[in-house]
C-alpha positions in Angstrom: -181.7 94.5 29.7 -181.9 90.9 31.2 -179.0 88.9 32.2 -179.4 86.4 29.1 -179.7 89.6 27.0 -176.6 90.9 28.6 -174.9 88.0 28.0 -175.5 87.6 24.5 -174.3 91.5 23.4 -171.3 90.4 25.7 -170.4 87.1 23.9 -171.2 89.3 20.3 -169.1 91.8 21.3 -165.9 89.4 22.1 -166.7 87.8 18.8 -166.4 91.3 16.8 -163.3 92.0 18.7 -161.8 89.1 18.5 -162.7 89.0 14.9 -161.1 92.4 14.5 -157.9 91.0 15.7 -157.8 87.4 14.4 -158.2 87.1 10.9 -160.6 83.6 10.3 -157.4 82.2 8.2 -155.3 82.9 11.2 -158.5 81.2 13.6 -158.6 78.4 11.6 -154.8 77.8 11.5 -154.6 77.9 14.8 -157.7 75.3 15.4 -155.8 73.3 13.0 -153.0 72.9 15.2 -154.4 72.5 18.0 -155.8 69.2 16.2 -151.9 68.3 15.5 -150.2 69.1 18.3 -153.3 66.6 20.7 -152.3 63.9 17.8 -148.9 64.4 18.2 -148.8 63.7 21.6 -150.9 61.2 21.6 -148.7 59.3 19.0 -145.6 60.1 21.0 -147.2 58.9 24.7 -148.3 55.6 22.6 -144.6 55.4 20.9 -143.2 55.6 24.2 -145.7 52.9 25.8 -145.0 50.5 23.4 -141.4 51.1 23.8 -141.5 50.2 27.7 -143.7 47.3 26.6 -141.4 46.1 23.9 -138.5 46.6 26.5 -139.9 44.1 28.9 -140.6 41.7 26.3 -137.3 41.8 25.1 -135.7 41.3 28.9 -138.4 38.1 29.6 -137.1 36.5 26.3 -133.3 37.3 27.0 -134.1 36.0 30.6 -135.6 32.8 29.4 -133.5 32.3 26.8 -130.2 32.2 29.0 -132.2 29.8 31.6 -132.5 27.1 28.6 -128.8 27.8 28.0 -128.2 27.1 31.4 -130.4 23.9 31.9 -128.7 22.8 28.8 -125.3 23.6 30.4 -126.6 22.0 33.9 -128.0 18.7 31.7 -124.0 18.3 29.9 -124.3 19.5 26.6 -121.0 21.6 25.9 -120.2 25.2 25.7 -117.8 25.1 22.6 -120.6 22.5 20.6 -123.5 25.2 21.3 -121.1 28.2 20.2 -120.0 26.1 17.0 -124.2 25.7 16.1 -124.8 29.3 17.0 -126.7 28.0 19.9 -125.1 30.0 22.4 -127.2 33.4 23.5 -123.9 35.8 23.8 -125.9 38.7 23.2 -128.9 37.6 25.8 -125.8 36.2 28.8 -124.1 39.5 28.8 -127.7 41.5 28.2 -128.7 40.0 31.6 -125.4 40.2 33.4 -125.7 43.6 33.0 -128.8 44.0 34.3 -128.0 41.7 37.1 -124.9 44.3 37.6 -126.6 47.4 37.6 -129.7 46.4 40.0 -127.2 44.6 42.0 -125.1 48.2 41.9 -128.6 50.4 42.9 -129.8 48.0 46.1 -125.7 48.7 46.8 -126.5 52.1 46.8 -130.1 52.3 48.3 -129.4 53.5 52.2 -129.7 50.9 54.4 -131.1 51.7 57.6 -129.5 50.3 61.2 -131.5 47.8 63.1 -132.4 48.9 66.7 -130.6 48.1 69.4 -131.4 45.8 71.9 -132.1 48.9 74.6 -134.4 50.2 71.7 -136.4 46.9 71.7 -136.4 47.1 75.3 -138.0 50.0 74.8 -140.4 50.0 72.5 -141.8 46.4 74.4 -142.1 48.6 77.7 -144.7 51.2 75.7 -148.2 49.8 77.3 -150.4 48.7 74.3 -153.9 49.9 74.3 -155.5 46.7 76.6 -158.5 45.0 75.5 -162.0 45.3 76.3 -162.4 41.2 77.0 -159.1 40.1 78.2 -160.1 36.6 78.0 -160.9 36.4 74.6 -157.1 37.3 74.0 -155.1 35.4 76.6 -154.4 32.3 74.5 -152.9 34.5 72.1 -150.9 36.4 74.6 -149.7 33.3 76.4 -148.5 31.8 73.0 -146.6 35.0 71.9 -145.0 35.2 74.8 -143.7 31.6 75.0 -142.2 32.5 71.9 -140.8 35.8 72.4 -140.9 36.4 76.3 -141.5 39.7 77.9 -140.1 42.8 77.7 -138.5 42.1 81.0 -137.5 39.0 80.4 -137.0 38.8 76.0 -136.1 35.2 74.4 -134.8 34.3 71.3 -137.6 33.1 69.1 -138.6 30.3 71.4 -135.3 29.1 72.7 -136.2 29.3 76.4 -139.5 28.3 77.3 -141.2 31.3 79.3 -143.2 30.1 82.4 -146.9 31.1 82.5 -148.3 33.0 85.5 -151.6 31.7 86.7 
């Protein structure tokens, strides 16, 4: 027998067998769902997409409408007028002061690394930079960042001390 030949009394003989086993009503059930469950999820990935969506729309409307209530505030009009013609956004003010709270309670939380110390800096200054090929071209820039900083040796503070230039 050739391999195509092969292959075909292979593929036939799955079919029986799997026929043997799986009635066509049970087949065709089971396609079916298949077909549901890929809608399903679809429908649910989309439901949750347009949630997120409606979510930031809601938050860009609650934040602008508490910015006109504040302009309006800043500009004189009174708190107790705007309440008494339902023009104050109670719902909106305490939506975003709760937001404001909770992402002002997770950068709280966030770990916050050390800055280095000045022996560190002193360090990491003294680790000799890969030179370039043409010096020259680079100088000026050199010269200017070290009038501004000063040198490892000798550090400044953001161009308080002006830093002599070696000829």
């Amino acid at each position: 027998m050739t391999k195509k030949r092969e292959s075909a009394v292979v593929d036939d003989a799955l079919a029986a067998y799997r026929k043997a086993l799986i009635d066509d009503d049970v087949e065709e059930r089971i396609a079916e769902l298949a077909v549901m469950v890929g809608e399903w999820q679809g429908k649910r990935d989309e439901r949750r997409e347009t949630i997120e969506r409606l979510r930031r729309e809601e938050e860009a409307a609650e934040d602008a409408v508490v910015a006109a209530y504040e302009a309006a505030r800043n500009a004189g009009a009174k708190v107790t007028t705007l309440e008494r013609i339902k023009l104050k956004p109670t719902d909106a003010i305490n939506a975003v002061s709760r937001r404001a709270a909770r992402d002002k309670s997770r950068a709280v939380s966030a770990p916050v690394s050390t800055p280095p110390t000045d022996s560190e800096r002193v360090k990491a200054a003294k680790v000799p930079l890969t030179q370039p090929e043409d010096k020259s071209a680079h100088g000026e820039l050199l010269d200017s960042m070290v009038r501004q900083y000063g040198t490892a040796e000798n550090p400044t503070q953001a161009g308080s001390v002006p830093v002599e230039q070696s000829a």
